[in-house]
N, C-alpha and C positions, 0 to 999 in steps of 0.2 A: 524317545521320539522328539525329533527336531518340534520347536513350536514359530510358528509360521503366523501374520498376517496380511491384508491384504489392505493394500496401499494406492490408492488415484495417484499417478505420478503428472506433473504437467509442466511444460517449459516455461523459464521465468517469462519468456517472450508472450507464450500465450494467457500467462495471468495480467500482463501489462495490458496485453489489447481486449482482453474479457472484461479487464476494472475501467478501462480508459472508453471503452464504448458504451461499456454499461452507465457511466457516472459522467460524460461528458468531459473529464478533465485529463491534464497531464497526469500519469503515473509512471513511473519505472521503479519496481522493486528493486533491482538490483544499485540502484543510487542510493539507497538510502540505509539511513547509521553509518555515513562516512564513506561507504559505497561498499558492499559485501562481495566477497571472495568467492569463486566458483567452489561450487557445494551444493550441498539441500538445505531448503527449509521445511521444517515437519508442523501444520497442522493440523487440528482437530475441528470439523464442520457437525454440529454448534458445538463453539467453545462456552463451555458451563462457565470458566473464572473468569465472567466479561469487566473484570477492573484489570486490566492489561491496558485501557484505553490514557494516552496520553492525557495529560493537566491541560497543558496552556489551550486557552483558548486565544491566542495570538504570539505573533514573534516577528523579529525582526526582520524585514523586507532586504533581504540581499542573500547573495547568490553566494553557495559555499558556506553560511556562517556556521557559526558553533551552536548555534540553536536550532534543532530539527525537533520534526515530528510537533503534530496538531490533535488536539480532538476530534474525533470521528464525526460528532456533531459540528463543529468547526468548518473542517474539511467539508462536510457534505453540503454546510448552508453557504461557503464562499464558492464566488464562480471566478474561473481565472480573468476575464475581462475586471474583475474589481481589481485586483493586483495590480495588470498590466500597468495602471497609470505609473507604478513607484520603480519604472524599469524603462530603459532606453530602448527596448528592444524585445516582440515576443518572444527571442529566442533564449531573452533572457529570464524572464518572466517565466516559461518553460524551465526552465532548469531550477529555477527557485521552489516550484510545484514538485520536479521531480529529486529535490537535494534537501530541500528545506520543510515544505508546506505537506504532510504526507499523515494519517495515521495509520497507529496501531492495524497489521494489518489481519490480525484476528478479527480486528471491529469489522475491517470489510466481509470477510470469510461470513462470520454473523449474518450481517447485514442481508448479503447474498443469499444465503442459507434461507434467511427469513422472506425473503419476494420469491422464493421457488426456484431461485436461478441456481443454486449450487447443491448439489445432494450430499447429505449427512457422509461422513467418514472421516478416514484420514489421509489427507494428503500431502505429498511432497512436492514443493517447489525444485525444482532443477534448475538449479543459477548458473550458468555457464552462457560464454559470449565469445 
């Protein structure tokens, strides 16, 4: 017998705007770790191994750097108006949020999971653009 389970699928697109409306801030998944390749991403809503969660609790203000990803706690107590000052430009400041300033996105999955907004299971991210 083939073994089978059963999978929430949802578009990278609409995990951006479910995290981005929900949290107030810039998100695009598929920007970040260097910017990911069309494919899936596979998680599990609540992730039991919650140290997945990024270290720094800060990093360098510029756009593109070699330092990405934040603490989830990080992440959720910065608001993008604090940044903007270290940026010529929201659009830049934008892109820093979505290239640089980001966590673990298990933490968010979590997180969600915990305020009632996401129901337990396993989902796939569908990255394609």
């Amino acid at each position: 017998m083939l073994k089978t389970k059963t999978v929430k699928q949802v578009s990278v697109q609409d995990w951006d705007e479910f995290v981005s409306s929900t949290y107030g801030k810039p998100y695009v998944f598929q920007q970040q770790d260097g910017c990911k390749e069309r494919g899936t991403e596979e998680i599990t809503v609540p992730e039991v191994y919650v140290d997945c969660d990024y270290e720094e609790t800060e990093i360098p203000f510029e756009v593109n750097g070699r330092e990405m990803g934040v603490s989830f706690e990080t992440w959720l107590n910065t608001a993008p108006e604090e940044t903007a000052k270290h940026f010529g430009s929201d659009w830049e400041n934008n892109l820093f949020w979505e290239r640089n300033f980001y966590p673990e996105v298990r933490m968010i999955a979590n997180d969600l999971h915990s305020r009632g907004l996401l129901e337990p299971g396993e989902y796939s991210i569908v990255i394609d653009w």
